[in-house]
N, C-alpha and C positions, 0 to 999 in steps of 0.2 A: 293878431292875437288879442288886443285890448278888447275890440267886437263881442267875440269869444267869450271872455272873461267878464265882460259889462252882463252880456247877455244870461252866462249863467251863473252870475250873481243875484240877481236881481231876482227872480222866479226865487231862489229861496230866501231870501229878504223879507219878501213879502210871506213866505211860508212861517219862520222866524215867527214876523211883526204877530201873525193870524193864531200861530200858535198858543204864542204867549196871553194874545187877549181872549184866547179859547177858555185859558186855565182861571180867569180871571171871575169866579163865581160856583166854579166846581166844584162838585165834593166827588172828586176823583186823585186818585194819585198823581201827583204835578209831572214827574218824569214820565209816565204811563200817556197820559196827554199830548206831551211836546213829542212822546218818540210816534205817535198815533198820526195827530194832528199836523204837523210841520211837511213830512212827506209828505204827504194827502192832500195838501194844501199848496203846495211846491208841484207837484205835477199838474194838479188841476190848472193852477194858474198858468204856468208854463205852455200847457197843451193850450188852454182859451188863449193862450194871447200869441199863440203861435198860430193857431187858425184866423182870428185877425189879423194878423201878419200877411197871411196869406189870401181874406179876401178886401184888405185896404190898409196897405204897405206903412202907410205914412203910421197911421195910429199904430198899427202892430210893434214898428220899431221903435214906437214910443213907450208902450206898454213892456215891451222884451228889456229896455238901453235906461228907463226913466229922461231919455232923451241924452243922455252923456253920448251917445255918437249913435251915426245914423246910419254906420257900416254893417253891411253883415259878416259872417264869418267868411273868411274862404279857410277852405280843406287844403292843405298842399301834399302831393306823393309823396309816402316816406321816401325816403334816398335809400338806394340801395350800397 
């Protein structure tokens, strides 16, 4: 579960951080921005660093974890 939660923390952290420093010279609505930019930024990242993930393990789970752990998720069956 930590994996999980390292992992998608992390993709919006960086969406957050990108967000915020989007707004930083705008003459745009501040709210307008963060609800724009943060998603948009949060997938992007997410997706890139999950396709590294996938063609050089080490760096991807770097990029996914900020290196706090080097597990990936497991899925377990719900219980019936």
């Amino acid at each position: 579960m930590y994996a999980y939660v390292v992992r998608t923390l992390v993709p919006l952290l960086v969406g957050v951080v990108v967000g915020q420093a989007a707004r930083i010279g705008l003459a745009l609505d501040p709210t307008a921005v963060y609800a724009i930019v943060t998603p948009t930024t949060s997938l992007g990242y997410g997706a890139a660093a999950r396709w590294v993930e996938l063609h050089f393990p080490a760096m991807g789970r770097w990029l996914l974890a900020l290196g706090l752990t080097t597990l990936a998720p497991e899925y377990a069956s719900p219980r019936r």
